[in-house]
C-alpha positions in Angstrom: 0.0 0.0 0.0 1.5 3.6 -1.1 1.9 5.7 1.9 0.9 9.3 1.3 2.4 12.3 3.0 0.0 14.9 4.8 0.1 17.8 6.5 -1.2 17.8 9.7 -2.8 22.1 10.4 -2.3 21.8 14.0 1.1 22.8 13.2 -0.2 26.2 11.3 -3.0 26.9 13.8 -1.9 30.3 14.4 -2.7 30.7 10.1 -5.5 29.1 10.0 -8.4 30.9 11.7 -10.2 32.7 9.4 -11.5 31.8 5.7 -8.5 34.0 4.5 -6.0 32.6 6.6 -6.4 29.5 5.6 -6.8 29.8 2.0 -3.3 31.6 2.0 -2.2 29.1 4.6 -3.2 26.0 2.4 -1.8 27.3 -0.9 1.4 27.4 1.2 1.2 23.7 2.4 0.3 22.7 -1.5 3.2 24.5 -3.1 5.4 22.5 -0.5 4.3 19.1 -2.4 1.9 18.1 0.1 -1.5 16.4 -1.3 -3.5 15.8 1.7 -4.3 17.1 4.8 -5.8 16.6 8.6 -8.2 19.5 9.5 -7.4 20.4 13.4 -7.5 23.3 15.3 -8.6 25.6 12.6 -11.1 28.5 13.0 -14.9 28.5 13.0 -15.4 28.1 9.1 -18.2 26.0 7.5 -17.3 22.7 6.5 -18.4 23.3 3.1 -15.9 26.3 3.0 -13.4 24.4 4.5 -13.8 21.7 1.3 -14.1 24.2 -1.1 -10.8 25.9 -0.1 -8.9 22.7 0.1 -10.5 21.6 -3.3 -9.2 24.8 -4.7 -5.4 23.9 -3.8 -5.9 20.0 -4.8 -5.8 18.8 -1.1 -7.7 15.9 0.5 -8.7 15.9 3.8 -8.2 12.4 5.4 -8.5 13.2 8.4 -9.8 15.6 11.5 -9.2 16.3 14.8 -12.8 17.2 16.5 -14.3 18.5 19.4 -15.2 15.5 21.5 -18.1 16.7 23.1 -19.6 17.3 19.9 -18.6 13.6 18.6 -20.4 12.1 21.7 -23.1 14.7 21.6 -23.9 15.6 18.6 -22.7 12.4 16.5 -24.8 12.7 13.5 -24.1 16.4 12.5 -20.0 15.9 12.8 -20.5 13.0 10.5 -22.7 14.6 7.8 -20.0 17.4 7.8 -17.3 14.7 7.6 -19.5 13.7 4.6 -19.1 17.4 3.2 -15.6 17.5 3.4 -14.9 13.8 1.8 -13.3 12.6 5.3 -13.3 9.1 6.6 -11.4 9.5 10.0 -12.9 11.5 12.6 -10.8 12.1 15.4 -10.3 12.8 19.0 -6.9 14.5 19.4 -6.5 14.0 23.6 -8.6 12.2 25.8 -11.0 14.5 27.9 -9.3 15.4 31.1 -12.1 13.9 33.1 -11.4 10.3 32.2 -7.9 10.6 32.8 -7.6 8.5 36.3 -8.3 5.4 37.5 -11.7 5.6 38.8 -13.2 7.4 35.2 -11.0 5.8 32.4 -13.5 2.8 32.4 -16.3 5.7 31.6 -14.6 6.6 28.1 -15.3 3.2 26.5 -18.7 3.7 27.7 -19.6 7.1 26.7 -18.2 6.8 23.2 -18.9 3.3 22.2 -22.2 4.5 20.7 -20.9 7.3 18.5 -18.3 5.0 17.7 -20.6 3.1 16.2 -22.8 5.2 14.6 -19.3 6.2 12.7 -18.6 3.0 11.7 -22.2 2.2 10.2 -21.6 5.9 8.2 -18.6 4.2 6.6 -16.5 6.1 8.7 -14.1 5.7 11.9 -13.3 7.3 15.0 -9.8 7.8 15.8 -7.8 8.5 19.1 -4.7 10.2 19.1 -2.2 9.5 21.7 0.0 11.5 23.4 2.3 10.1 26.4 -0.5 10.0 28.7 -1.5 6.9 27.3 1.5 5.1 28.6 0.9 5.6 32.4 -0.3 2.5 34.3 -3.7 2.1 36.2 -3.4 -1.0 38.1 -0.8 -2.1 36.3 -2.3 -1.6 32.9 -1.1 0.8 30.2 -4.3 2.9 29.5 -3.1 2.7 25.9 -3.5 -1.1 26.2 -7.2 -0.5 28.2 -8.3 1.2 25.3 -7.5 -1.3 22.8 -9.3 -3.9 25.3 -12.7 -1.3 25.2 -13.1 -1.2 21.4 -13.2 -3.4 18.8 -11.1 -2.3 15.8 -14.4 -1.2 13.0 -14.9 1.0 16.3 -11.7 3.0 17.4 -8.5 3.1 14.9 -5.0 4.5 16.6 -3.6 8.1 15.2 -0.2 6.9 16.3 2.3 9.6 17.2 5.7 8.9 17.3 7.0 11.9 19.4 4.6 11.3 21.9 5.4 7.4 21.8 8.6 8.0 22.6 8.0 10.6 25.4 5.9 8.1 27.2 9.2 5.8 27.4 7.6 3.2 24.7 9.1 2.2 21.8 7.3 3.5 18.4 8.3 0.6 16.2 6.9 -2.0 18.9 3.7 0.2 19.2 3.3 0.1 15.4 3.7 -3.4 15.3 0.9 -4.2 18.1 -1.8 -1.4 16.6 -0.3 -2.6 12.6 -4.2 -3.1 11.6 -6.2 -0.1 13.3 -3.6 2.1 12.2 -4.4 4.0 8.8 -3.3 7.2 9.5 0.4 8.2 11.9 1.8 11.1 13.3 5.2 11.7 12.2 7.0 13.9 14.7 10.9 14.0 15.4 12.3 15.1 18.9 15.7 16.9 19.3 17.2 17.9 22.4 18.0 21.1 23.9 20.2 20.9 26.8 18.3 18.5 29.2 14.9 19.2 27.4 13.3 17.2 24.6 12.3 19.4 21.6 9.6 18.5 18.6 12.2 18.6 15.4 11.0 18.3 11.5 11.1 14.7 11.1 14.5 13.4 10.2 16.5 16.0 11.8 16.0 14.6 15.3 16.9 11.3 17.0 14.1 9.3 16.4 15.2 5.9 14.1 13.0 6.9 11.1 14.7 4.6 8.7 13.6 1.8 11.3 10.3 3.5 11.7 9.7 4.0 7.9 11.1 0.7 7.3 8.5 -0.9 9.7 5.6 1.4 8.6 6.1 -0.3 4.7 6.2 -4.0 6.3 3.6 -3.8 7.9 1.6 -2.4 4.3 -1.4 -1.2 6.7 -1.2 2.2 7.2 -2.2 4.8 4.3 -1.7 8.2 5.2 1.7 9.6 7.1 0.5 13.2 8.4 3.5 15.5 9.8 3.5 18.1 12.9 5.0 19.7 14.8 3.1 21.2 17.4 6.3 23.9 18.8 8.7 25.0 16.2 12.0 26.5 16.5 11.3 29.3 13.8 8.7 29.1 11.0 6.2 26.5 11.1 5.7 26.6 7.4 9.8 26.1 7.1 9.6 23.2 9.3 6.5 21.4 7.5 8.6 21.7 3.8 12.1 20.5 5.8 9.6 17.5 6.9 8.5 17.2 3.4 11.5 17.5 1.5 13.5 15.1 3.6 10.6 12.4 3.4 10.3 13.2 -0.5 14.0 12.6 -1.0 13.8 9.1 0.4 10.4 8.5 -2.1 7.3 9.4 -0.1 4.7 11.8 -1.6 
């Protein structure tokens, strides 16, 4: 399966608030050689706008990052404007503080099991993004691993993250083994460090094993869309999406 390169807009969410903004923002991300995108933390624009302006610069949207109070309360509208914008993968980019302890993780499953499904039977899935959260133990259980216990696979697929993987002390290439089939879409993200402090870095000009990564990624032949942020840059945001870009083009991804 051909892995396409995306651009995930968090990264530009400064540039992406208004109609304008992100017009100008998106011709940006096209003339970089990008062909997709994931809709997340943009402004309050119509989701027929938001189509129409990525249509304009050739960009799919594969993927979203939405509010999760309106996935579990107001299911049916996200997925008719999922619909409008030609996305498959609705997703929730952090788990909602409240279910993040031991008493209240068990709660998540059962809140969001029924929209889940409601997504599935549109032809769609939900999708959880992890961050390093995920890799703290209840009881002696990863929550990561709790989740993937909760949901059956047509119900919850895994944005995988490898900066956030690796901040949570796990190793990416062994995640992407485990999740290898409810993983279509991955978060490519490169840490550097500064001093004693881990820093996000374009990918491929940080310390993360990408060839290993990438190499594992094609093996595997499941995943079909490789979306990069960077959620803090050092500098321009829409320098370090094209250094991500070029350096993934030069080894063949597009």
């Amino acid at each position: 399966m051909e892995m396409i390169l995306g651009a995930q807009l968090f990264t530009l969410r400064e540039y992406t608030q208004t109609e304008k903004d992100l017009d100008f923002s998106l011709g940006k991300v096209a003339e970089m050689g990008y062909t997709t995108v994931q809709i997340s933390a943009i402004g309050p624009i119509p989701a027929e706008k938001v189509r129409e302006v990525c249509d304009r610069h050739g960009l799919k949207i594969v993927l979203t990052h939405t509010d999760p109070n309106r996935i579990l309360n107001d299911t049916e509208a996200v997925i008719r404007e999922h619909d409008v914008m030609g996305c498959d993968y609705i997703g929730i980019g952090m788990m909602p503080p409240k279910y993040r302890t031991p008493e209240w993780l068990c709660h998540f499953a059962e809140d969001y099991r029924e929209p889940a499904r409601k997504i599935a039977a549109a032809g769609k899935l939900l999708m959880y993004h992890n961050h390093n959260l995920e890799f703290e133990k209840f009881g002696g259980k990863l929550v990561l691993n709790t989740l993937l216990e909760s949901f059956a696979p047509e119900e919850l697929g895994f944005t995988l993250d490898t900066f956030w993987i690796q901040m949570g002390g796990a190793d990416v290439c062994d995640w992407l083994e485990k999740l290898s089939d409810r993983i279509p879409c991955v978060h490519l993200k490169d840490m550097s460090v500064k001093g004693m402090d881990p820093i996000m870095a374009p990918v491929m000009e940080g310390n993360l094993n990408f060839p290993k990564i990438l190499e594992t990624l094609e093996r595997l032949g499941r995943t079909k869309y490789l979306l990069v942020e960077q959620d803090v840059c050092q500098g321009s945001p829409f320098d370090c999406l094209k250094r991500s870009y070029d350096n993934l083009h030069a080894l063949g991804y597009r």
